[in-house]
N, C-alpha and C positions, 0 to 999 in steps of 0.2 A: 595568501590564498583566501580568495572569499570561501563565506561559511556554507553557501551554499553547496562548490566544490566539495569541500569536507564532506557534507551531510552525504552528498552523492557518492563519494569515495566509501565511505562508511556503509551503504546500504548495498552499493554492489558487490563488498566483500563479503557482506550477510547474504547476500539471495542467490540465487544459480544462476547456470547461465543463460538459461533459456530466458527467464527476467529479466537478467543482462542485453539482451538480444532484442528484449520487445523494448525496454528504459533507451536504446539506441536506435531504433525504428526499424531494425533488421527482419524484424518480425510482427506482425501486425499485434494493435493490442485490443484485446474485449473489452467490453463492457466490467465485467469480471473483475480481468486485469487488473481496470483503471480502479473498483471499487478498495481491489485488496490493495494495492501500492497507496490508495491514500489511506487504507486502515493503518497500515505499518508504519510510513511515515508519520501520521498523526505519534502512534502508540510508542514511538521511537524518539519520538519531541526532534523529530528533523523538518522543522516548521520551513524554511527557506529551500530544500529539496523539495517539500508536500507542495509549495507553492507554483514550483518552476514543473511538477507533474501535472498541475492544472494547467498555468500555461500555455504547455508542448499538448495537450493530448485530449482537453476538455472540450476544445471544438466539435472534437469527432462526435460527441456523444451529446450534443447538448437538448437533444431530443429525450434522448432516455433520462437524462439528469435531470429535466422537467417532471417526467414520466415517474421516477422513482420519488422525487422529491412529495409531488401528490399523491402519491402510494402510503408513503413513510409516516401515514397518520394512522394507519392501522390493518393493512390489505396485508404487509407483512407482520407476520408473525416474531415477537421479536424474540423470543427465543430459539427461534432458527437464524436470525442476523447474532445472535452473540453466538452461536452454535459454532456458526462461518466463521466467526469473527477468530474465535477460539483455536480453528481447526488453525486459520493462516498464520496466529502467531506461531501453534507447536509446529507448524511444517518449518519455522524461522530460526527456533528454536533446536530444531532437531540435528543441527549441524552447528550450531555456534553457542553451546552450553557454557564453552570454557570463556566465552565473552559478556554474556547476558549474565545480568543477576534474575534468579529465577525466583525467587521469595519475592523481588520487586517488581519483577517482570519491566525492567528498564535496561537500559545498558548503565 
């Protein structure tokens, strides 16, 4: 099984289904979305799923990725991006405690 499979297997057993839904294109994905599944990927070191979500889904948005990218010098505030950033680990957290190590905030 490539690693990427894996990563991907790994990630939809942590997220719900409604994530499940939009990572299968069942369900349209935001901007949002797209932001949080590459935080989580990133912070999950599932570098070969992170990849394969730009891939599938960075087209859609490659206006705002522009848009955000000339932002990200200073328009956001960055303690409301860690704020975010924060919220979406504990929502990932808050159903897979017995999986995650929480002192390392890793798996």
């Amino acid at each position: 099984m490539k690693q990427e499979a894996i990563e991907m297997l790994a990630f939809f057993y942590l997220c719900g289904e409604r994530d499940q839904n939009i990572l299968m294109k069942k369900e349209k994905m935001t901007f949002g979305d797209f932001l949080r599944f590459d935080y989580l990927t990133r912070r999950l070191e599932f570098w070969e799923y992170n990849k394969k979500i730009w891939v599938d889904f960075s087209g859609s948005f490659k206006q705002k990725i522009m848009e955000w990218k000339e932002n990200e010098e200073g328009v956001f505030e960055v303690s409301e991006e860690i704020e975010g950033q924060e919220k979406w680990w504990e929502n990932l957290l808050k159903n897979n405690k017995d999986l995650l190590d929480l002192k390392g905030n890793y798996c």
